[in-house]
N, CA, C, O and CB atoms as a CASP TS submission, in Angstrom:
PFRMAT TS
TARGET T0000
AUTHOR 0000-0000-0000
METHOD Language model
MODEL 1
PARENT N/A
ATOM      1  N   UNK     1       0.841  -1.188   0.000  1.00  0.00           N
ATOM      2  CA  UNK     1       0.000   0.000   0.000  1.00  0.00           C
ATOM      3  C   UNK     1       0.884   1.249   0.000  1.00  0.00           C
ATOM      4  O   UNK     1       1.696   1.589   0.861  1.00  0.00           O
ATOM      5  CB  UNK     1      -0.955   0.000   1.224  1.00  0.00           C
ATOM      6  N   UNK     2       0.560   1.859  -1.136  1.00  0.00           N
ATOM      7  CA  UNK     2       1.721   3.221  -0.817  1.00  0.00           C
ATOM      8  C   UNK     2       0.754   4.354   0.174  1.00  0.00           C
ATOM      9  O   UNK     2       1.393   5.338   0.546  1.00  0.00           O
ATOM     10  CB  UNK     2       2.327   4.232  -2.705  1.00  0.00           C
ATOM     11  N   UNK     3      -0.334   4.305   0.506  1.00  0.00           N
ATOM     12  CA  UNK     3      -0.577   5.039   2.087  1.00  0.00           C
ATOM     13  C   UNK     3      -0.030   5.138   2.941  1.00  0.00           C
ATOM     14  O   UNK     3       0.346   6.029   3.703  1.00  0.00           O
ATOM     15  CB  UNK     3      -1.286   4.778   2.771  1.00  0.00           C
ATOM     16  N   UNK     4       0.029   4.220   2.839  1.00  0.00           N
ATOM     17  CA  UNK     4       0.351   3.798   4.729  1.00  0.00           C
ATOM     18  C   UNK     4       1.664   4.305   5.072  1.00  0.00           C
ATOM     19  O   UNK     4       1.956   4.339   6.267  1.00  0.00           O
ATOM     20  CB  UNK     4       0.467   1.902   5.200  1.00  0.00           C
ATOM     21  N   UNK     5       2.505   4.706   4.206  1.00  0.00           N
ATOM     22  CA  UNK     5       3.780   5.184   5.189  1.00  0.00           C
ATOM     23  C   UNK     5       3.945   6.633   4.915  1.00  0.00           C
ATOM     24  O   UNK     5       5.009   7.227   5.091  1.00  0.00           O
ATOM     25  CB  UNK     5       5.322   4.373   4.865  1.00  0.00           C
ATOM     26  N   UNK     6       2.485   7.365   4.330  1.00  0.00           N
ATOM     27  CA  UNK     6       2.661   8.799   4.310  1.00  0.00           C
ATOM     28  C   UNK     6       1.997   9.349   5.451  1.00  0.00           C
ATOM     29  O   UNK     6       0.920   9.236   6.036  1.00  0.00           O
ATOM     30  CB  UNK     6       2.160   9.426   3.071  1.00  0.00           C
ATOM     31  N   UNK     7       3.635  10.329   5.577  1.00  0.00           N
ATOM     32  CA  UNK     7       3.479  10.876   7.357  1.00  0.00           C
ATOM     33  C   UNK     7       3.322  12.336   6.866  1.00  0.00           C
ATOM     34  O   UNK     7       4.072  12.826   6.021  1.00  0.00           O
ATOM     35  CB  UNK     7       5.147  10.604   8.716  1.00  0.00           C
ATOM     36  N   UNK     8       2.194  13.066   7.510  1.00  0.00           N
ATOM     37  CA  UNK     8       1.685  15.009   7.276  1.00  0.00           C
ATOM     38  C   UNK     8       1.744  15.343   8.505  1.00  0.00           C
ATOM     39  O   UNK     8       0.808  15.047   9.247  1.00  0.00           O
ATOM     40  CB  UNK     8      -0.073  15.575   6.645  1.00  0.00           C
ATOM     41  N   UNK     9       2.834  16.016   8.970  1.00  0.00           N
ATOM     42  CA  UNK     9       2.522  16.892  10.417  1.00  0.00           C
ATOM     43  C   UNK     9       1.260  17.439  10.718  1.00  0.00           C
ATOM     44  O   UNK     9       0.547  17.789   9.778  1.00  0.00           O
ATOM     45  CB  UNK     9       3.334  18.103  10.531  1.00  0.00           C
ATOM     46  N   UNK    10       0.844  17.576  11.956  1.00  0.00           N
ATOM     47  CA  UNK    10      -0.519  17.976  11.554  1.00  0.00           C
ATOM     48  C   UNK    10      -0.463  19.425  11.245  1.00  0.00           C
ATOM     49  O   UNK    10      -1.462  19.962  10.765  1.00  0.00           O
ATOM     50  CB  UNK    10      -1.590  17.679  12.656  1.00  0.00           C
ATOM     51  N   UNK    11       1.062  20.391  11.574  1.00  0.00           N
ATOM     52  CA  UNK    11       0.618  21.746  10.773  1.00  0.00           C
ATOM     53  C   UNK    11       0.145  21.996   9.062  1.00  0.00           C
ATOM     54  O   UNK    11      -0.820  22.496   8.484  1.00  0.00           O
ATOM     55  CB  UNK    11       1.855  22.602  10.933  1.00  0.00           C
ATOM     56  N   UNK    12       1.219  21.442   8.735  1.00  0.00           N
ATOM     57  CA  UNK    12       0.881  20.909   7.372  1.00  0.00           C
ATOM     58  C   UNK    12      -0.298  20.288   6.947  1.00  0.00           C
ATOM     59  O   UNK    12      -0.624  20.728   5.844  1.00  0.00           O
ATOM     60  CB  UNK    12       1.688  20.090   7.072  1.00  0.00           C
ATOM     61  N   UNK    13      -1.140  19.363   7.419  1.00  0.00           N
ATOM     62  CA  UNK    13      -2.238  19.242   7.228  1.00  0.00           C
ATOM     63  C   UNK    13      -3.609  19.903   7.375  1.00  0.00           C
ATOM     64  O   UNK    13      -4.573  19.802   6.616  1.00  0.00           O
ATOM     65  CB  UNK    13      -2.184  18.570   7.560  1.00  0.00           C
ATOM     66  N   UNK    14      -3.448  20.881   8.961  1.00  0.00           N
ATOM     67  CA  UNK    14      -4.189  21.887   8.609  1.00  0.00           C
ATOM     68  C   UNK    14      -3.873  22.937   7.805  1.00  0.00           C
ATOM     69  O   UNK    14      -4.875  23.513   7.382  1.00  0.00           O
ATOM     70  CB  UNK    14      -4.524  22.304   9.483  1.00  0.00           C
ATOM     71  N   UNK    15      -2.824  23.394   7.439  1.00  0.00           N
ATOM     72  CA  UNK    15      -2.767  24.278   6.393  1.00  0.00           C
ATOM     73  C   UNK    15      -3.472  23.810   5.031  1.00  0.00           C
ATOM     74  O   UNK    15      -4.222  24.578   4.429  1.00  0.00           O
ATOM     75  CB  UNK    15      -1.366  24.558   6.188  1.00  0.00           C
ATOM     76  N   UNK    16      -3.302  23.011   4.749  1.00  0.00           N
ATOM     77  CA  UNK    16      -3.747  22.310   3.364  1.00  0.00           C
ATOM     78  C   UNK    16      -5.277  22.051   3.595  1.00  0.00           C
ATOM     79  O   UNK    16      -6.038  22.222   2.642  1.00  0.00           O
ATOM     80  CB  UNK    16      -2.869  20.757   3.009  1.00  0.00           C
ATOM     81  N   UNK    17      -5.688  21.713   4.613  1.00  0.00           N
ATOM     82  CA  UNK    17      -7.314  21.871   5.299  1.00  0.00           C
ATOM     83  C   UNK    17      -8.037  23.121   4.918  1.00  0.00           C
ATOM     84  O   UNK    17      -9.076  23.091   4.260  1.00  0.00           O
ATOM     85  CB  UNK    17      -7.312  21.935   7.012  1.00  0.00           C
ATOM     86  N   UNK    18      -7.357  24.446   5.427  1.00  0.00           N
ATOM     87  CA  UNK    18      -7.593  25.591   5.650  1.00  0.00           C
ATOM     88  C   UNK    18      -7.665  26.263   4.164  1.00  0.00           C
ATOM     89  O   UNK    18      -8.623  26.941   3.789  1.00  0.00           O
ATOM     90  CB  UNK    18      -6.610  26.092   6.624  1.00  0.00           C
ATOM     91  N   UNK    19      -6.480  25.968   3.350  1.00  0.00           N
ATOM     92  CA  UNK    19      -6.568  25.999   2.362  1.00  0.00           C
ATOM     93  C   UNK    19      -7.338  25.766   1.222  1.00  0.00           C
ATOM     94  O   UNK    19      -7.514  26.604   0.338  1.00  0.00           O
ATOM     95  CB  UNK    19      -6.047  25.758   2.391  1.00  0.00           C
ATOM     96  N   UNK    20      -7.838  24.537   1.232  1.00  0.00           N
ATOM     97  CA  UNK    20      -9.151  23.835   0.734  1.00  0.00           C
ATOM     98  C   UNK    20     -10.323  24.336   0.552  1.00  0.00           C
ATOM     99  O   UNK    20     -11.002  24.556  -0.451  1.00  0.00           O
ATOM    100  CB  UNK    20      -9.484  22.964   1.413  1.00  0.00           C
ATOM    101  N   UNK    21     -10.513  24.533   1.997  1.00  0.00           N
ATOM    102  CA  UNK    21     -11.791  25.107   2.666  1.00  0.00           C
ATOM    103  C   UNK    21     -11.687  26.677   1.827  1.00  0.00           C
ATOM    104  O   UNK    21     -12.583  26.835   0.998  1.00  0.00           O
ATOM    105  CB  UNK    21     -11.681  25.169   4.705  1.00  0.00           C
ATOM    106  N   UNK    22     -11.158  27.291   1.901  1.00  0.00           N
ATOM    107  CA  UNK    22     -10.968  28.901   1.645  1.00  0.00           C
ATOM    108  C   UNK    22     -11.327  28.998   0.490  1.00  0.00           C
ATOM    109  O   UNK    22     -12.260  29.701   0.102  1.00  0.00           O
ATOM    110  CB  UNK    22      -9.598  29.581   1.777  1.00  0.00           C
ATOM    111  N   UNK    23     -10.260  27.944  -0.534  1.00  0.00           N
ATOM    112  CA  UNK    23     -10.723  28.434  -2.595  1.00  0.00           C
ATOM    113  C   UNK    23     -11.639  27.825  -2.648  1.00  0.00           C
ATOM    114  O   UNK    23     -12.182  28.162  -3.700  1.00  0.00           O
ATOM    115  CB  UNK    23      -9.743  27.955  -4.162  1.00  0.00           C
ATOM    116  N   UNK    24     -12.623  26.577  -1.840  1.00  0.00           N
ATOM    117  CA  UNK    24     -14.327  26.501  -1.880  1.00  0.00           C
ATOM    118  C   UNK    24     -15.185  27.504  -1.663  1.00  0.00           C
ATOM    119  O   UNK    24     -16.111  27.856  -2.394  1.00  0.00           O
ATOM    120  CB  UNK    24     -14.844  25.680  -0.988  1.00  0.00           C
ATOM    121  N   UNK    25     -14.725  28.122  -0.247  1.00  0.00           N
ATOM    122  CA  UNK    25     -15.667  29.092   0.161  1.00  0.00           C
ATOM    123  C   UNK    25     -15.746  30.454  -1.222  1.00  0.00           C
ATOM    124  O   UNK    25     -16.787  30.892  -1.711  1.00  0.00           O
ATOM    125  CB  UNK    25     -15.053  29.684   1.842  1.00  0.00           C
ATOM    126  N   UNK    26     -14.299  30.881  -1.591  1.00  0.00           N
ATOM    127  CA  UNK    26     -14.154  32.146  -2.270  1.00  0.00           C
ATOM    128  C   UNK    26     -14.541  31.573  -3.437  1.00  0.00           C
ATOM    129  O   UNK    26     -15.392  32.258  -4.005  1.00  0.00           O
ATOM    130  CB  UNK    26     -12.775  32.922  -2.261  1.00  0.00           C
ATOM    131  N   UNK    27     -14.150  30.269  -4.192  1.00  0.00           N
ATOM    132  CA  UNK    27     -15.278  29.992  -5.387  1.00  0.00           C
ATOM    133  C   UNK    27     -16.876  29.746  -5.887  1.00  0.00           C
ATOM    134  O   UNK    27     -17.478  29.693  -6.960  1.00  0.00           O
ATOM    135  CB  UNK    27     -14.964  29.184  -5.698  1.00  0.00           C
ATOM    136  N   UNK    28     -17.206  29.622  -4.370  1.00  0.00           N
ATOM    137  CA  UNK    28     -19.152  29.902  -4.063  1.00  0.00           C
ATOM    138  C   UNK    28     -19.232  31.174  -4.018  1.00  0.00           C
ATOM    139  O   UNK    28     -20.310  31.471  -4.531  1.00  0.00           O
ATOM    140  CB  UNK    28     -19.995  29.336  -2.485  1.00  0.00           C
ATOM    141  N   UNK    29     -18.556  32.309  -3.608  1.00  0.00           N
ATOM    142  CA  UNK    29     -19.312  33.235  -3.452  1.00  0.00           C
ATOM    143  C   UNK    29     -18.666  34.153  -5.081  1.00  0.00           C
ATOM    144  O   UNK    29     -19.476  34.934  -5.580  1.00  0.00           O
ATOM    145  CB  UNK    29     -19.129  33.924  -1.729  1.00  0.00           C
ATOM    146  N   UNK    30     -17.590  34.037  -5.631  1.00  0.00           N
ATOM    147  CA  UNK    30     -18.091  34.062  -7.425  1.00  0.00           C
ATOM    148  C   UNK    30     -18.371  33.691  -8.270  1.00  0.00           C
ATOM    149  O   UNK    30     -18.229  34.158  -9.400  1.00  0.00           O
ATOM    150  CB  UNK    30     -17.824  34.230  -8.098  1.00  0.00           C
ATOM    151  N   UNK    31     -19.095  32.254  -7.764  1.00  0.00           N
ATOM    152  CA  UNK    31     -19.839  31.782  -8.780  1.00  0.00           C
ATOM    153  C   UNK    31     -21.240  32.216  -8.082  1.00  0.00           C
ATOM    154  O   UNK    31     -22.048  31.451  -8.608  1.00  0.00           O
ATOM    155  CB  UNK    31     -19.570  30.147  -9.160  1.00  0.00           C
ATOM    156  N   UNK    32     -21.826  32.897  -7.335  1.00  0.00           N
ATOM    157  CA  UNK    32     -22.832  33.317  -6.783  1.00  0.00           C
ATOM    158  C   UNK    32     -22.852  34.825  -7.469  1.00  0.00           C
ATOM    159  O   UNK    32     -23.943  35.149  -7.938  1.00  0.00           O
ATOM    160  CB  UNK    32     -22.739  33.149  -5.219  1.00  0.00           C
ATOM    161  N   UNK    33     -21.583  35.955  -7.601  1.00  0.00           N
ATOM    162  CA  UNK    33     -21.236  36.975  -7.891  1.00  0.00           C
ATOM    163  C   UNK    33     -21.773  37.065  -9.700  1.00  0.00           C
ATOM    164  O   UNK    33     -22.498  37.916 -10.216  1.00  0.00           O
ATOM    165  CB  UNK    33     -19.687  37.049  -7.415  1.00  0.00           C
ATOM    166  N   UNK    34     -21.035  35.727 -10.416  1.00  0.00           N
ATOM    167  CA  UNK    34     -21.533  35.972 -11.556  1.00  0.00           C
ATOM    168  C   UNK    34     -22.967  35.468 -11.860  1.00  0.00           C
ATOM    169  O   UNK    34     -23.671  36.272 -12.469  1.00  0.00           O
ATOM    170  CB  UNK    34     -20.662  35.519 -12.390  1.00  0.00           C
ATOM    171  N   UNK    35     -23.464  34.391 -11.570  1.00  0.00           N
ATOM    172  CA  UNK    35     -24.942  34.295 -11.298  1.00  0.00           C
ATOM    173  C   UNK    35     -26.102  35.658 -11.588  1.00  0.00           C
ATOM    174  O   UNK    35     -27.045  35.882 -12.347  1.00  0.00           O
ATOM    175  CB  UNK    35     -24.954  33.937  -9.748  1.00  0.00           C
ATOM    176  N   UNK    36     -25.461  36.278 -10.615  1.00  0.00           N
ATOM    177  CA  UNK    36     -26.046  37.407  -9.875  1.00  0.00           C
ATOM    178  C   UNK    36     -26.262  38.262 -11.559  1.00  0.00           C
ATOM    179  O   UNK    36     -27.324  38.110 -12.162  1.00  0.00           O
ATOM    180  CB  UNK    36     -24.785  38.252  -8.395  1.00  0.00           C
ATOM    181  N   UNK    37     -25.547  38.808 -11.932  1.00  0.00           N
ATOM    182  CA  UNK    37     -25.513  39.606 -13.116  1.00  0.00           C
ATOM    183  C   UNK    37     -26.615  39.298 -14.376  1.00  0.00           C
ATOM    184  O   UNK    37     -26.317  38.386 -15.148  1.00  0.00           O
ATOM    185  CB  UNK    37     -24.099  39.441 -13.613  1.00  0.00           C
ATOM    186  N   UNK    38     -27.568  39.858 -14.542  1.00  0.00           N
ATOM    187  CA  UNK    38     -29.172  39.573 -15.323  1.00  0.00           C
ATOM    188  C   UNK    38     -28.314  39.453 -16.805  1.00  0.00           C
ATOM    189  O   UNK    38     -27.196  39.969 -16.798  1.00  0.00           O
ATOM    190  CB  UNK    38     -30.737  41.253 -15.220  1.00  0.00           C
ATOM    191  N   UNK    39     -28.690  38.921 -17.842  1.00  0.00           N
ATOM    192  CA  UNK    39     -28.615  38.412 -18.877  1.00  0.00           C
ATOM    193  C   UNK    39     -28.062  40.174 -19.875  1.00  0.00           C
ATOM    194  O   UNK    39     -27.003  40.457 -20.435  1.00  0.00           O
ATOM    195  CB  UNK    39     -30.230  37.460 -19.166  1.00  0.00           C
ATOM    196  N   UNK    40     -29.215  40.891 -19.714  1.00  0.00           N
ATOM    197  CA  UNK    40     -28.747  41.980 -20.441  1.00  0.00           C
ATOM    198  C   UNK    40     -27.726  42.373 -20.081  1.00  0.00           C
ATOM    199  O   UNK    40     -26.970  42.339 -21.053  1.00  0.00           O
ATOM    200  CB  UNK    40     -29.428  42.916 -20.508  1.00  0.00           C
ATOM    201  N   UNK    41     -27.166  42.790 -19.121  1.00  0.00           N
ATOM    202  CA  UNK    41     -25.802  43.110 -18.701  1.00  0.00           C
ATOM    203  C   UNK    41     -24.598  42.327 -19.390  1.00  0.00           C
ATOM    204  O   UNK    41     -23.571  42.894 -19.763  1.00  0.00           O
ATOM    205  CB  UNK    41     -25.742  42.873 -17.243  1.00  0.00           C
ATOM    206  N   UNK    42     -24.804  41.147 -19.500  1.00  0.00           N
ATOM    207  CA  UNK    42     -23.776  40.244 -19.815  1.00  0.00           C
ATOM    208  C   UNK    42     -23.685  40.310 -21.520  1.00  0.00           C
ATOM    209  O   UNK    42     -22.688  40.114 -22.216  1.00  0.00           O
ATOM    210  CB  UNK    42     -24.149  38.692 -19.160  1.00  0.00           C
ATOM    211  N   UNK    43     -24.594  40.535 -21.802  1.00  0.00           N
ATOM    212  CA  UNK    43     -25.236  40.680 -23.645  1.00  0.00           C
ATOM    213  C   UNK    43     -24.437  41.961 -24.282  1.00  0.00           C
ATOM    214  O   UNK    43     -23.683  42.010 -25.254  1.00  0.00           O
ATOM    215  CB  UNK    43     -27.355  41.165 -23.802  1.00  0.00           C
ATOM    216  N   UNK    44     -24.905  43.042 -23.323  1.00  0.00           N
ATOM    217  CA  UNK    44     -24.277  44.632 -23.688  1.00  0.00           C
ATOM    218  C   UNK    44     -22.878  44.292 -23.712  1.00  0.00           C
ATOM    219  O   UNK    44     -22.221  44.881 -24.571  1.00  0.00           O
ATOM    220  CB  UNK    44     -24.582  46.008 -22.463  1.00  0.00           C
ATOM    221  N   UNK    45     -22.245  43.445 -22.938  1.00  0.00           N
ATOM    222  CA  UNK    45     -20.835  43.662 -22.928  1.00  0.00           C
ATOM    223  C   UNK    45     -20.051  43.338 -24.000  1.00  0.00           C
ATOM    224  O   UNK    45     -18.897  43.737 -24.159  1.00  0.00           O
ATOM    225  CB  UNK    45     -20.324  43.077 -21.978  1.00  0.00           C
ATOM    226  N   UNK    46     -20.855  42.390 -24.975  1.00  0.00           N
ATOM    227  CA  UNK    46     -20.056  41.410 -26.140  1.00  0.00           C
ATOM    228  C   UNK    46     -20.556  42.383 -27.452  1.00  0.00           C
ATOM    229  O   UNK    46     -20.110  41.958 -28.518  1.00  0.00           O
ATOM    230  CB  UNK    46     -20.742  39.378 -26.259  1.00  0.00           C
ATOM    231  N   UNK    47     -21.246  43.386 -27.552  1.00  0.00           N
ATOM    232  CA  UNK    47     -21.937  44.329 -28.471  1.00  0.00           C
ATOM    233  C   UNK    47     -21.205  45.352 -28.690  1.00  0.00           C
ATOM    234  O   UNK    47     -21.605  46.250 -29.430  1.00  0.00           O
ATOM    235  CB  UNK    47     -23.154  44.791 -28.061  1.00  0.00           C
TER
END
């Protein structure tokens, strides 16, 4: 099993936790950001 002998301090692992968590959270709230923007807006821009 190549698992089993991988060793992550646990700082290192919460960093990479924390990390995770963060570009989820900040990629919900712009994919919520562009959502948000009504169709005409997005139309005018390519005109």
């Amino acid at each position: 099993m190549a698992f089993t002998d991988l060793r992550i301090d646990p700082f290192s692992a919460a960093v990479v936790t924390i990390m995770i968590n963060s570009g989820a959270y900040i990629a919900e709230i712009t994919r919520g950001a562009v959502l948000s923007i009504h169709k005409g807006f997005s139309e005018a821009v390519w005109r």
